[in-house]
PASEBA-1860 file (N, C-alpha, C; in nm, 3 decimals):
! residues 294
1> XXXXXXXX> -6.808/-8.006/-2.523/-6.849/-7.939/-2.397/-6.995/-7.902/-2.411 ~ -7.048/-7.901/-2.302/-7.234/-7.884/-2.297/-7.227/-7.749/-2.335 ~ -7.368/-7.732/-2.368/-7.388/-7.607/-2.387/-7.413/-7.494/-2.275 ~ -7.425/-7.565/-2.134/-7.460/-7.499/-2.085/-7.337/-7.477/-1.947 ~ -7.200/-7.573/-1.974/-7.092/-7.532/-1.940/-7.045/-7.371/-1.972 ~ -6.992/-7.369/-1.833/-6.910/-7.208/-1.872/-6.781/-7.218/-1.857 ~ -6.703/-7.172/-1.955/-6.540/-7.192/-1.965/-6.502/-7.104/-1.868 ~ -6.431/-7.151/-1.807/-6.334/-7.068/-1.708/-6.186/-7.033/-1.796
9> XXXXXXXX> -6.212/-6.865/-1.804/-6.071/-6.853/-1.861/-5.955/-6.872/-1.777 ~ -5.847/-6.871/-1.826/-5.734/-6.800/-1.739/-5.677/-6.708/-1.671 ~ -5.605/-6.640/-1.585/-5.601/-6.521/-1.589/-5.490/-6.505/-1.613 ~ -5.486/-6.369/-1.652/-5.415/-6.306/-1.754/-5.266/-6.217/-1.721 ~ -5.159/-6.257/-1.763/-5.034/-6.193/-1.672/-5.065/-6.078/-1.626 ~ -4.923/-6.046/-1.551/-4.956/-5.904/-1.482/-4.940/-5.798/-1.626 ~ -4.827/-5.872/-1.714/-4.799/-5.736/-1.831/-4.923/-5.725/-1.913 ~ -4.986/-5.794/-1.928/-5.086/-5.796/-2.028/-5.223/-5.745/-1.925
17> XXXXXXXX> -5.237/-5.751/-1.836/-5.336/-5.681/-1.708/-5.270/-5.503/-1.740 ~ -5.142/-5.489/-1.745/-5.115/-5.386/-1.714/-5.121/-5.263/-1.881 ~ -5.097/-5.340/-1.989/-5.135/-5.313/-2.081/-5.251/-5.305/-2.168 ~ -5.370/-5.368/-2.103/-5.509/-5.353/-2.103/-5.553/-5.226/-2.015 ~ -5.460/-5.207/-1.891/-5.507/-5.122/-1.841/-5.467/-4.978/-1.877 ~ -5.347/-4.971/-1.974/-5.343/-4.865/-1.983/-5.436/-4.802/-2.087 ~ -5.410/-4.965/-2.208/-5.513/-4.902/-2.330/-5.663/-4.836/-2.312 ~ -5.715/-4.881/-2.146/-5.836/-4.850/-2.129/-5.848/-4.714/-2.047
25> XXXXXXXX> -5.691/-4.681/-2.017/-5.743/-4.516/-1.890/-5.752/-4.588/-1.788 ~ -5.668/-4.646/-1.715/-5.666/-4.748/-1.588/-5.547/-4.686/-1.510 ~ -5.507/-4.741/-1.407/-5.418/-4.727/-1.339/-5.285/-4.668/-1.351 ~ -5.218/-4.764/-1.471/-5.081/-4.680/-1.544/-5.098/-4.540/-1.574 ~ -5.201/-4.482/-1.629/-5.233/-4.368/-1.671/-5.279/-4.266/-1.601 ~ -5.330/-4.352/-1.465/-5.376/-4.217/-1.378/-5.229/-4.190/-1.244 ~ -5.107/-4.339/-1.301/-4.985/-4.273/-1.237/-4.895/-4.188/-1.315 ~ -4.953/-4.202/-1.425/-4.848/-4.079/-1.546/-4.880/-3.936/-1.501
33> XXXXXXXX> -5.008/-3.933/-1.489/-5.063/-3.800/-1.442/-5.003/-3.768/-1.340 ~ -5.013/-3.800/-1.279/-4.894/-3.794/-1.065/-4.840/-3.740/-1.085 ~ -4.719/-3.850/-1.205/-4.638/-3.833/-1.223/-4.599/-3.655/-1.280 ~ -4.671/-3.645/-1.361/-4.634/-3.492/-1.390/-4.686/-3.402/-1.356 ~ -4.726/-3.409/-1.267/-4.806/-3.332/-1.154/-4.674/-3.290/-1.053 ~ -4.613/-3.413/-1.039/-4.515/-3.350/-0.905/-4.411/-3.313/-0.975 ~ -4.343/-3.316/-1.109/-4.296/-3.304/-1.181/-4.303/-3.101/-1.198 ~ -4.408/-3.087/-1.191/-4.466/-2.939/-1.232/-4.470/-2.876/-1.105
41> XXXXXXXX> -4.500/-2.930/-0.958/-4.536/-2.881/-0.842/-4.314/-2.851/-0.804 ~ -4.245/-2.980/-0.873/-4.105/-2.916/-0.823/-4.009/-2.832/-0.895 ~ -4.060/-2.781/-1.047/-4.049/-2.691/-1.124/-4.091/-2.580/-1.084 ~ -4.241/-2.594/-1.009/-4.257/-2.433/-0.974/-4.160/-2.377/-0.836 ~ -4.146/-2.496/-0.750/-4.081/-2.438/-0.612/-3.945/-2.405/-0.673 ~ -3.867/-2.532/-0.779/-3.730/-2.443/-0.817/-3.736/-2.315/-0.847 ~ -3.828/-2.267/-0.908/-3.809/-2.135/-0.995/-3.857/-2.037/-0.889 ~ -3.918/-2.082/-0.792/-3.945/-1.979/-0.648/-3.834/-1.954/-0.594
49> XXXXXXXX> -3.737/-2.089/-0.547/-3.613/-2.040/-0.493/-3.548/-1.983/-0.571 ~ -3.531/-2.030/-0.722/-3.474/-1.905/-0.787/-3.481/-1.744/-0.792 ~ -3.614/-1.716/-0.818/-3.648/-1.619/-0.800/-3.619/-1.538/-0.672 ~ -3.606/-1.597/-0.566/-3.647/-1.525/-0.434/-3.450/-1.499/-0.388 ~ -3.354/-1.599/-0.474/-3.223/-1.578/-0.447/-3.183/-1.467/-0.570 ~ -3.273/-1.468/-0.655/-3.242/-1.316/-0.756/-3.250/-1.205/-0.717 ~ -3.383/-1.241/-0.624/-3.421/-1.075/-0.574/-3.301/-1.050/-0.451 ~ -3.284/-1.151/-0.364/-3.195/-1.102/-0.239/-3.088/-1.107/-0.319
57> XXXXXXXX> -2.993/-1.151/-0.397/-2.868/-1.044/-0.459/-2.878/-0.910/-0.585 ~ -3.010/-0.909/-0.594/-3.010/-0.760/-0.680/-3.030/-0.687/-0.532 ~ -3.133/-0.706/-0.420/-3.108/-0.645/-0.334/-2.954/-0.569/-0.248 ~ -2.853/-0.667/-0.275/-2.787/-0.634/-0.229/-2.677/-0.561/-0.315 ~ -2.703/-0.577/-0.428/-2.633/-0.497/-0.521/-2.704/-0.343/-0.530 ~ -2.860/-0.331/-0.488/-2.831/-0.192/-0.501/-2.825/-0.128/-0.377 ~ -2.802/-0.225/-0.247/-2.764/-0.182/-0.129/-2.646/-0.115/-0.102 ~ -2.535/-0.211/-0.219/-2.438/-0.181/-0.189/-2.413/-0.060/-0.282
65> XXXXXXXX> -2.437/-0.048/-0.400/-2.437/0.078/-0.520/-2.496/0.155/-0.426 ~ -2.625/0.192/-0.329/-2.653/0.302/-0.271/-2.559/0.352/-0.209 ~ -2.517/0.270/-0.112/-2.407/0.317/0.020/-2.277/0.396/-0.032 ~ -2.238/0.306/-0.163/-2.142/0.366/-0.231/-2.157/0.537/-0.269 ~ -2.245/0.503/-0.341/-2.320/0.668/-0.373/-2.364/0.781/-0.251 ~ -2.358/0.705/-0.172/-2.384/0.832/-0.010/-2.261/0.796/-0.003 ~ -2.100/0.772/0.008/-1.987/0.758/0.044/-1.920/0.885/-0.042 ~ -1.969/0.907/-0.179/-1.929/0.974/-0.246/-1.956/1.141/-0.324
73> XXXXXXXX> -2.052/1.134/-0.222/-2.156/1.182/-0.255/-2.126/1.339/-0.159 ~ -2.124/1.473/-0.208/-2.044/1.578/-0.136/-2.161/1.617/-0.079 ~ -2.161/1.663/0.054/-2.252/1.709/0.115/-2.331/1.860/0.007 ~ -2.400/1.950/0.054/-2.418/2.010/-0.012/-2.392/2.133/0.052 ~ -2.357/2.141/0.185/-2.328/2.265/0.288/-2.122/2.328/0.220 ~ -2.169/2.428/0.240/-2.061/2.448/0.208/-1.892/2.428/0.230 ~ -1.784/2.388/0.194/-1.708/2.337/0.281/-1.638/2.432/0.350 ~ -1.581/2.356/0.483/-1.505/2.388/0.625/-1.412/2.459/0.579
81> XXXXXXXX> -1.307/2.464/0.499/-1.209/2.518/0.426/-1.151/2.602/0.304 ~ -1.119/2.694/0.283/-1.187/2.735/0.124/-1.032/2.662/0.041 ~ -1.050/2.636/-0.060/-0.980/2.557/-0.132/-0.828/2.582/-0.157 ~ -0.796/2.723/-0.151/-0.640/2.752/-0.100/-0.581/2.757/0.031 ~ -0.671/2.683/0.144/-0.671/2.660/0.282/-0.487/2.611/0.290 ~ -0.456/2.499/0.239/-0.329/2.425/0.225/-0.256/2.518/0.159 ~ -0.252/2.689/0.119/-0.134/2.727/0.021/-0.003/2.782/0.086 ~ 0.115/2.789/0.037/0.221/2.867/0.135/0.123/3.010/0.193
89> XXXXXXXX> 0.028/3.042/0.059/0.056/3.207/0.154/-0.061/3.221/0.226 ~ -0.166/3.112/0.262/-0.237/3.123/0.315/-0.186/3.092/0.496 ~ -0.145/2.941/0.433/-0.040/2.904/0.593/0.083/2.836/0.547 ~ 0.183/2.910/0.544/0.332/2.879/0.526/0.413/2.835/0.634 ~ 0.323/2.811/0.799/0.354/2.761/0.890/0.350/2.576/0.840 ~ 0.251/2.562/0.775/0.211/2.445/0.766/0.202/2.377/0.609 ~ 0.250/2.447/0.553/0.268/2.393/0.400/0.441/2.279/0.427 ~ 0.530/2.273/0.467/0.618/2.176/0.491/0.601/2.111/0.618
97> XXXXXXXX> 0.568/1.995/0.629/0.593/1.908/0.710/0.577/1.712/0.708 ~ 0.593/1.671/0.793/0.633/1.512/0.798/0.505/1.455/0.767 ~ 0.446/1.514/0.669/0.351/1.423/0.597/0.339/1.345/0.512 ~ 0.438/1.241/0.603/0.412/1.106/0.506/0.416/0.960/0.599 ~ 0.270/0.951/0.601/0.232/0.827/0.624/0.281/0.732/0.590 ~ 0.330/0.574/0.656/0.380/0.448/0.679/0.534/0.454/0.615 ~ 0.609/0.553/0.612/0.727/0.510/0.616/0.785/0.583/0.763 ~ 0.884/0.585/0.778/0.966/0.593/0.893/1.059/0.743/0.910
105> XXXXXXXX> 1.029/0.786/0.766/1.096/0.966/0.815/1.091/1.014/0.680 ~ 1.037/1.084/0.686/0.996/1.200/0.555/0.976/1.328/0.545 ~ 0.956/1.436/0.473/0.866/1.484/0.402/0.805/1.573/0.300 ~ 0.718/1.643/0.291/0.630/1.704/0.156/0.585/1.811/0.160 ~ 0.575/1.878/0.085/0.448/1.984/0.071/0.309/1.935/0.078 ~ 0.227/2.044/0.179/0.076/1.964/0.142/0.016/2.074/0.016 ~ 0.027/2.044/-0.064/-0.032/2.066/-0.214/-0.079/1.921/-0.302 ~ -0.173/1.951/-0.411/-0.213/1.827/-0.499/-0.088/1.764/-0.579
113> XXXXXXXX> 0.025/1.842/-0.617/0.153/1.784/-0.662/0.234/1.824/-0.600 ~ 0.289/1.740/-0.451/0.420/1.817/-0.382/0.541/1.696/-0.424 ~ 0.622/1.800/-0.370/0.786/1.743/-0.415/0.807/1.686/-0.268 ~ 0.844/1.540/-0.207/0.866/1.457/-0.148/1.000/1.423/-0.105 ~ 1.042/1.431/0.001/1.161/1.376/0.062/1.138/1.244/0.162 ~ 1.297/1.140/0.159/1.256/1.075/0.245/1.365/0.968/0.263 ~ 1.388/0.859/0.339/1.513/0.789/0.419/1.480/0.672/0.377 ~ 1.595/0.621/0.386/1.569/0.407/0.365/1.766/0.451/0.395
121> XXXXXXXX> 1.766/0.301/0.473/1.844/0.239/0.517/1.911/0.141/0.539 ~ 1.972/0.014/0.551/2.041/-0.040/0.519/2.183/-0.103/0.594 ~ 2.175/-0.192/0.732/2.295/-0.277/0.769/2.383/-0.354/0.683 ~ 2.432/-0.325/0.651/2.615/-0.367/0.602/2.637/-0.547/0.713 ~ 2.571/-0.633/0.617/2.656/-0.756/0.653/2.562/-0.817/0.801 ~ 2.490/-0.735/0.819/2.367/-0.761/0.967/2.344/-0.903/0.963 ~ 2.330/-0.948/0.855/2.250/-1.067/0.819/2.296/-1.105/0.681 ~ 2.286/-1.289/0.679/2.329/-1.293/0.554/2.258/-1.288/0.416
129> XXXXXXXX> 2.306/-1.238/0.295/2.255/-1.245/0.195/2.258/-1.087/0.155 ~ 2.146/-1.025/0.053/2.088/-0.900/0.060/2.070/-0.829/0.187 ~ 2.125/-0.692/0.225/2.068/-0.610/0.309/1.939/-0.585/0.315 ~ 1.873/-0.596/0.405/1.744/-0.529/0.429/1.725/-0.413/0.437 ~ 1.682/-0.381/0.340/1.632/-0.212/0.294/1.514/-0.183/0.418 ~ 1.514/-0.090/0.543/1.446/-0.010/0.566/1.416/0.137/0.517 ~ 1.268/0.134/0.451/1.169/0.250/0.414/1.015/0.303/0.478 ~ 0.956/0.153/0.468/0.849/0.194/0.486/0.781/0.107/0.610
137> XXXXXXXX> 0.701/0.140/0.682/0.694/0.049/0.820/0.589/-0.046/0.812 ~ 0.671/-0.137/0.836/0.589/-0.292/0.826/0.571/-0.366/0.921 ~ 0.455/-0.460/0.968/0.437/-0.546/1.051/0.520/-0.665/1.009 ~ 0.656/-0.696/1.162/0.729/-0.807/1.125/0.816/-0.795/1.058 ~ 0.897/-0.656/1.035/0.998/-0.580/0.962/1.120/-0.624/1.097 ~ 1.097/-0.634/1.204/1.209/-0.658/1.331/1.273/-0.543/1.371 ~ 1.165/-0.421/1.313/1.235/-0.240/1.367/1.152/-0.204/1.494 ~ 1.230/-0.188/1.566/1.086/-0.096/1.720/1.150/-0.138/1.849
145> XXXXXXXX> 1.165/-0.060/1.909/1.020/0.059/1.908/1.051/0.146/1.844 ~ 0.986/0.258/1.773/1.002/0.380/1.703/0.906/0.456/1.764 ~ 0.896/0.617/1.738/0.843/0.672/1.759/0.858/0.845/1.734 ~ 0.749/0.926/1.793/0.845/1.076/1.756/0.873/1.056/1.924 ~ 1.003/1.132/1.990/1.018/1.197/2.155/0.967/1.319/2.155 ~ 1.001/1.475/2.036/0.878/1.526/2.059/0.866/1.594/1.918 ~ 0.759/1.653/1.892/0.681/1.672/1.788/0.570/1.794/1.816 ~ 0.570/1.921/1.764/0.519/2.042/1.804/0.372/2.032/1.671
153> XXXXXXXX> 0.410/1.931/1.608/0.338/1.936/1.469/0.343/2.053/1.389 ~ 0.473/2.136/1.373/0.490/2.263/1.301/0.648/2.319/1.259 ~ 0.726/2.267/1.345/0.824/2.372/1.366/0.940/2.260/1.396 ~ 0.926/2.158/1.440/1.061/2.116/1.483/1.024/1.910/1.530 ~ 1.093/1.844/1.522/1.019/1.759/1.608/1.209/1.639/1.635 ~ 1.146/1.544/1.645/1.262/1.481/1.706/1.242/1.263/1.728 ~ 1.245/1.213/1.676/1.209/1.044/1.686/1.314/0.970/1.672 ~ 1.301/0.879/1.736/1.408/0.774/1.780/1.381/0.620/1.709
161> XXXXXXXX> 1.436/0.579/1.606/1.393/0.418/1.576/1.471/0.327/1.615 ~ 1.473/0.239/1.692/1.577/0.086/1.725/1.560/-0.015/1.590 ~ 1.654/-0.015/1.494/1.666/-0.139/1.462/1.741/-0.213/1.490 ~ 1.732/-0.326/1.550/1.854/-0.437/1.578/1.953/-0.348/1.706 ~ 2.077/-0.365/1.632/2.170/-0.325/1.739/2.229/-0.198/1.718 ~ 2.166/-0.084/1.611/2.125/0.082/1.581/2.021/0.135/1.639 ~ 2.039/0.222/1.680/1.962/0.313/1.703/1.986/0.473/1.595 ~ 1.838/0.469/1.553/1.869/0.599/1.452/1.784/0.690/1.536
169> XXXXXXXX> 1.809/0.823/1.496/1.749/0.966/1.567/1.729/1.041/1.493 ~ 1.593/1.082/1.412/1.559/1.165/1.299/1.529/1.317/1.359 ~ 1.605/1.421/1.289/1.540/1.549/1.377/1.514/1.651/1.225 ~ 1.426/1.729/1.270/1.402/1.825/1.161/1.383/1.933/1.245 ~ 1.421/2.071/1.164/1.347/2.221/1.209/1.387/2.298/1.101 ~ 1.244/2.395/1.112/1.196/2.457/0.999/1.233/2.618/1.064 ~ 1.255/2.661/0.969/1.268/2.818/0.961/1.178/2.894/0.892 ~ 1.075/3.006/0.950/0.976/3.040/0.894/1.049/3.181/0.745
177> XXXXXXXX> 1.012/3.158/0.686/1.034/3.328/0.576/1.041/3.288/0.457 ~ 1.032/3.374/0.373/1.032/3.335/0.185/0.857/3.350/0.212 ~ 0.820/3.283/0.047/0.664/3.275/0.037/0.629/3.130/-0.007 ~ 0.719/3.045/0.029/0.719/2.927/0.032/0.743/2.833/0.111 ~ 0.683/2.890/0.299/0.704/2.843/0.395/0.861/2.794/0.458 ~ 0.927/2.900/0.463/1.033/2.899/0.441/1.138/2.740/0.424 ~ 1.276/2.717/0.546/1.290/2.673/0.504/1.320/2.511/0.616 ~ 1.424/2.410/0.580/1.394/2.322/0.674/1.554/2.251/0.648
185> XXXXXXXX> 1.589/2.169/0.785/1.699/2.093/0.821/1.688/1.949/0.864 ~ 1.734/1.872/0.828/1.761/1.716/0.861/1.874/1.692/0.947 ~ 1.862/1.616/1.047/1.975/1.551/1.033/1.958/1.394/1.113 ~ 2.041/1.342/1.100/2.045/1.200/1.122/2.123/1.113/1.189 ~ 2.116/1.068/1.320/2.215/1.007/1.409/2.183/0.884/1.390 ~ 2.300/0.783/1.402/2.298/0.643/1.345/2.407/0.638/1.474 ~ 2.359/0.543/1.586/2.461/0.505/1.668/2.408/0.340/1.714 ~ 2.553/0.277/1.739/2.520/0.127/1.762/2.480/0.115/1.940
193> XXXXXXXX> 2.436/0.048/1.972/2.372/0.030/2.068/2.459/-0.100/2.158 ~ 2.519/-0.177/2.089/2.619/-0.307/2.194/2.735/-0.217/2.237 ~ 2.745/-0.240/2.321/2.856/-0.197/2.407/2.971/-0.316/2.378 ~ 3.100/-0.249/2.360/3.226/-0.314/2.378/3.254/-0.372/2.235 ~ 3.239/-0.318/2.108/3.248/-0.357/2.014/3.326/-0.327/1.903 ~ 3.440/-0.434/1.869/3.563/-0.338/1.804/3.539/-0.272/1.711 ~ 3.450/-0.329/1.574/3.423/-0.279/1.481/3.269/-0.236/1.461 ~ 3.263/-0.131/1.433/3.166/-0.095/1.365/3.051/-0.155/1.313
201> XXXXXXXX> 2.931/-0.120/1.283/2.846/-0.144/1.165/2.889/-0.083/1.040 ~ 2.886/-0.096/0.909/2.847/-0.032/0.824/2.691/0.001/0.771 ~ 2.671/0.118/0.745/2.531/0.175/0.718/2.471/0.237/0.592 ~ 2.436/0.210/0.547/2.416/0.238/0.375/2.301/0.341/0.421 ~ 2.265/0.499/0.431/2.141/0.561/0.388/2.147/0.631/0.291 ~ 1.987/0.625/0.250/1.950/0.656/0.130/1.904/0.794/0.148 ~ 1.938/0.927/0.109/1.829/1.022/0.114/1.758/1.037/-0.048 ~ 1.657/1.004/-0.053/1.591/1.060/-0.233/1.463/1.187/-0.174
209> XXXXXXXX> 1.507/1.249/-0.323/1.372/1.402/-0.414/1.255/1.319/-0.516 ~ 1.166/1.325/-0.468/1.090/1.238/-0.543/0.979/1.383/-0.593 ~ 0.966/1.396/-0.776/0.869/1.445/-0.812/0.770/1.388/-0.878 ~ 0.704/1.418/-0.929/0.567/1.361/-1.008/0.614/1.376/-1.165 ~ 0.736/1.371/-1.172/0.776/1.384/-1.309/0.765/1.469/-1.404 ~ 0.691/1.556/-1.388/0.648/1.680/-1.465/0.783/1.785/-1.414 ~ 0.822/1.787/-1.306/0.951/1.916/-1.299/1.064/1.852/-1.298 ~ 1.102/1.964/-1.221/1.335/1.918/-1.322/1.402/1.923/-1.192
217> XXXXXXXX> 1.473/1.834/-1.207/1.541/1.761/-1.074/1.677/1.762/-1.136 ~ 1.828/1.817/-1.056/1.953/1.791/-1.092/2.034/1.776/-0.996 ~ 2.123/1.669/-1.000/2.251/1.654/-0.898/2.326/1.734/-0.931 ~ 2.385/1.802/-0.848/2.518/1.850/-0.838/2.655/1.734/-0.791 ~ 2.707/1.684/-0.884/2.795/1.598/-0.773/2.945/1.631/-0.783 ~ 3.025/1.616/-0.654/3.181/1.688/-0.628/3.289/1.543/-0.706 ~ 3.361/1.583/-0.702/3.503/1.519/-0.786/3.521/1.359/-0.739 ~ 3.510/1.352/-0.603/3.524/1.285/-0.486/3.369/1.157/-0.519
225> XXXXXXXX> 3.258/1.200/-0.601/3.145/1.112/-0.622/3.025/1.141/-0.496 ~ 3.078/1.261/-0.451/2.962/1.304/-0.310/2.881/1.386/-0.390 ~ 2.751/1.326/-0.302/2.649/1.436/-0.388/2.632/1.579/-0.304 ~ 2.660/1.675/-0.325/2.663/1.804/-0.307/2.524/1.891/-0.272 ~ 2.488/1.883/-0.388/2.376/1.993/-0.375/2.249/1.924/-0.456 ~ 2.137/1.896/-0.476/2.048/1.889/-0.564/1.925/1.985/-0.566 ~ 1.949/2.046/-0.695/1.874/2.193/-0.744/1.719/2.149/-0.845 ~ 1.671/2.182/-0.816/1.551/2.170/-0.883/1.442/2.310/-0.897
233> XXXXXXXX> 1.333/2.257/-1.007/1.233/2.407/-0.976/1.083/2.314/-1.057 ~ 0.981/2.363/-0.972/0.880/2.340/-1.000/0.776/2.425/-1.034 ~ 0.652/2.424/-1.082/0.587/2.545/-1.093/0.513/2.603/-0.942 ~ 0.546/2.479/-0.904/0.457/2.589/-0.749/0.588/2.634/-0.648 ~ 0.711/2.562/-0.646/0.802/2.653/-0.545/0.936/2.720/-0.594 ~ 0.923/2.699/-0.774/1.009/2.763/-0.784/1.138/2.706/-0.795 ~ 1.271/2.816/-0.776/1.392/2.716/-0.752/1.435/2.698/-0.679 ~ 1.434/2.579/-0.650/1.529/2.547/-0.475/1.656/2.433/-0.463
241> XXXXXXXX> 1.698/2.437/-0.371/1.839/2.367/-0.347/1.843/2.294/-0.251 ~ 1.856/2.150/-0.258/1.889/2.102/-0.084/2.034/2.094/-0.067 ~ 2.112/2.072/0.020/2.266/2.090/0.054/2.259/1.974/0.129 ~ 2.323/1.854/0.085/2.403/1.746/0.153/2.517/1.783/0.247 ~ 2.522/1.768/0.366/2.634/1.746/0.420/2.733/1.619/0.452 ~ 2.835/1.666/0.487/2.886/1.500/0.476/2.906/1.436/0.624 ~ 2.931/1.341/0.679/2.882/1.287/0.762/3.013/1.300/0.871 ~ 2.963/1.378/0.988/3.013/1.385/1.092/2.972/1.312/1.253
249> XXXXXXXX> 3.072/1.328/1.334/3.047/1.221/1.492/2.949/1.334/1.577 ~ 2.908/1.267/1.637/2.774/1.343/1.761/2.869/1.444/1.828 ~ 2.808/1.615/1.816/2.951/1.654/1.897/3.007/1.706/1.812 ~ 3.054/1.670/1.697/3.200/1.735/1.626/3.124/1.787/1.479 ~ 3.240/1.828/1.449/3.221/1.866/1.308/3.335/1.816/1.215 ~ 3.433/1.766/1.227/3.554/1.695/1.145/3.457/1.574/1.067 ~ 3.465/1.594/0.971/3.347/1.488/0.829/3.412/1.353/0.858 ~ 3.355/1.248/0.921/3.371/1.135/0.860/3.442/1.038/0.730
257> XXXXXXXX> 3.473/0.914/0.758/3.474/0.834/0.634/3.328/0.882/0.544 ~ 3.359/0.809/0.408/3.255/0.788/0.371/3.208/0.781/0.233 ~ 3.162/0.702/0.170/3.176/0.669/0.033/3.006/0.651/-0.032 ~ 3.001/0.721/-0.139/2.892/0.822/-0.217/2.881/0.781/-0.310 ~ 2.737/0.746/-0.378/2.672/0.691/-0.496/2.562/0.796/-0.503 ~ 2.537/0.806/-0.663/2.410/0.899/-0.684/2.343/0.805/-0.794 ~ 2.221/0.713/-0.757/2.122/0.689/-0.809/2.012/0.753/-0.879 ~ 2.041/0.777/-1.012/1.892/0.917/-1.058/1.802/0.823/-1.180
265> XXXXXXXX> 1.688/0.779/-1.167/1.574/0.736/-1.254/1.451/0.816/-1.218 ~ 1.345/0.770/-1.324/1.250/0.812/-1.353/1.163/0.778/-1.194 ~ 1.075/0.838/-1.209/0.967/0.791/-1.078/0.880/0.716/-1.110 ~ 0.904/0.607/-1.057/0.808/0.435/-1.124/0.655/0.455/-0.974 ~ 0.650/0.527/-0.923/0.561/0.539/-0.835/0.578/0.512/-0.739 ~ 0.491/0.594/-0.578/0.528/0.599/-0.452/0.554/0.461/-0.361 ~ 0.505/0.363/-0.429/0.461/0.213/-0.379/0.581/0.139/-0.448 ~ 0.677/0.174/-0.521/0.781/0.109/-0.590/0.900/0.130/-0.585
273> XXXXXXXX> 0.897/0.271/-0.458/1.009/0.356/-0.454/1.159/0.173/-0.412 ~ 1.111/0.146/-0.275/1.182/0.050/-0.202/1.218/-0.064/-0.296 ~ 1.136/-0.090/-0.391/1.152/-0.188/-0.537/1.278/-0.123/-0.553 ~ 1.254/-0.007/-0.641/1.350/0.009/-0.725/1.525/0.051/-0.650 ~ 1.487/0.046/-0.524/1.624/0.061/-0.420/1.712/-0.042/-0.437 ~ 1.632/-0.167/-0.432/1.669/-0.266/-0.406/1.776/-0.333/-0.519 ~ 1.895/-0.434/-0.505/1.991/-0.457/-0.618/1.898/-0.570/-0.648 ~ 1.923/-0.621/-0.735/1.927/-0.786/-0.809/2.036/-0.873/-0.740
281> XXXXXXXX> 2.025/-0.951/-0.765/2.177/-1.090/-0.708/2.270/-1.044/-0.750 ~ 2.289/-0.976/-0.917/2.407/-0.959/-0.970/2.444/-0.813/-0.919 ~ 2.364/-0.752/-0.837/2.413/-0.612/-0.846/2.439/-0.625/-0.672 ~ 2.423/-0.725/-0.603/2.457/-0.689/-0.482/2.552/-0.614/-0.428 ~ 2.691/-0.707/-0.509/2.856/-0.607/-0.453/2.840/-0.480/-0.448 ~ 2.768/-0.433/-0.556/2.747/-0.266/-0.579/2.679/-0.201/-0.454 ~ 2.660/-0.295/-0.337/2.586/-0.166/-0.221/2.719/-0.155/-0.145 ~ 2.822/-0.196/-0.124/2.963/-0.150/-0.121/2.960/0.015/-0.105
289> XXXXXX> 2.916/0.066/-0.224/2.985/0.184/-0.303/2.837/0.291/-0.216 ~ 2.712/0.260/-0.160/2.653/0.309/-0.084/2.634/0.320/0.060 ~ 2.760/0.301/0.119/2.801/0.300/0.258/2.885/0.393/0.260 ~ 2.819/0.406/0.466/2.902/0.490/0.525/2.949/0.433/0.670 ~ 3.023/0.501/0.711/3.054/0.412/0.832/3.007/0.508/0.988 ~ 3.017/0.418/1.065/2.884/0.495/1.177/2.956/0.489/1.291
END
């Protein structure tokens, strides 16, 4: 070839273009940079949204810890009531009455540990299987209308519940004297409501003494398996007695059929009472022996 020929090289693949170019600070290298550039620009926005979703739930955690703390929090004015406001001898009008919320007939002393009375009930054969224990009032229980007819809020009152094809009629009145707001009466009408019906319902009610376990609770029970009397004493009322009667027709006084069980355990708590009413499969036959006839 002349000397004054010029060789025309070849040109040179793309990999070997592209590997010259990086060895020199070319193109590949100024997309690495980009590259971790946006790499760093979407590291910082993650850690912004992070950050900014940390702060709005610590926000709301001490939104909610504040509110809590003003919920609990006692005013500082003095209170409306002075603290033996609730005692017999302050108001012994109002130390016994039907204070007890969501069941259907009760009641208590208003003191920090009162001694508790109260009803559950029970159709004989209504339906098949287990009786349905009525205690406490539930949405979709199939009891109602209920209600009080009248109610003085002190002294006496009077309510009517429909379940099914019963009608029950709870009445109480209180007698003022003693120093323990004196004293008080139950009684309880259970009448069927179908007309023209040969037999009966049978009706299983329950009356229970419910304490806080700290005082002394005793049956009295008669020969016959009726419970009689149950005597107890606590430190705030002392000793007292309730008197069972036995079950007579609207109108009369000649006692009824009627056949008597006395259930006595520990107090498993106010929310467990209707639990522990209740039989097992094997103990069903046994509500037999807690009926009366109506």
């Amino acid at each position: 070839m002349a000397r004054g020929d010029r060789r025309r090289r070849g040109a040179p693949a793309d990999g070997v273009r592209t590997a010259e170019g990086a060895a020199r600070g070319g193109p590949a290298r100024r997309d690495n940079r980009v590259g971790i550039a946006r790499s760093t620009v979407r590291g910082a926005v993650l850690a912004i949204v992070a950050l900014i979703l940390a702060l709005s739930l610590s926000g709301s955690w001490l939104l909610a810890w504040y509110r809590a703390r003003r919920a609990v929090t006692l005013h500082s004015a003095p209170p409306a009531l002075p603290p033996d406001s609730s005692s017999p001898t302050v108001a012994p009008d109002f130390f016994w009455g039907t204070y007890r919320p969501h069941v259907y007939f009760g009641m208590k002393t208003r003191s920090p540990q009162p001694l508790l009375t109260g009803l559950m009930w029970a159709q004989q054969g209504a339906t098949p299987g287990t009786p349905k224990l009525r205690h406490t009032c539930e949405q979709g229980d199939g009891v109602g209308p209920y209600g009080w007819e009248f109610h003085d809020g002190l002294s006496f009152g009077r309510q009517h519940i429909q379940d099914g094809a019963l009608r029950l009629t709870t009445e109480f009145v209180k007698r003022p004297g003693g120093q323990h707001g004196g004293d008080w009466s139950w009684r309880v009408t259970v009448e069927p409501q179908a007309s023209g019906t040969s037999a009966l319902p049978l009706v299983s009610l329950f009356f229970y003494v419910v304490t806080d376990g700290k005082e002394v609770l005793v049956p009295e029970v008669e020969a016959k398996g009726q419970l009689k009397f149950i005597s107890g004493h606590t430190s705030e009322l002392g000793d007292f007695r309730f008197t069972l009667l036995p079950p007579t027709s609207p109108g009369d006084t000649v006692p009824k059929y009627g056949s008597y069980n006395v259930f006595w355990s520990s107090n498993p708590g106010l929310p467990l009472l209707t639990e522990m009413a209740v039989p097992g499969q094997e103990e069903t036959k046994l509500w037999g022996s807690w009926q009366a006839a109506c």
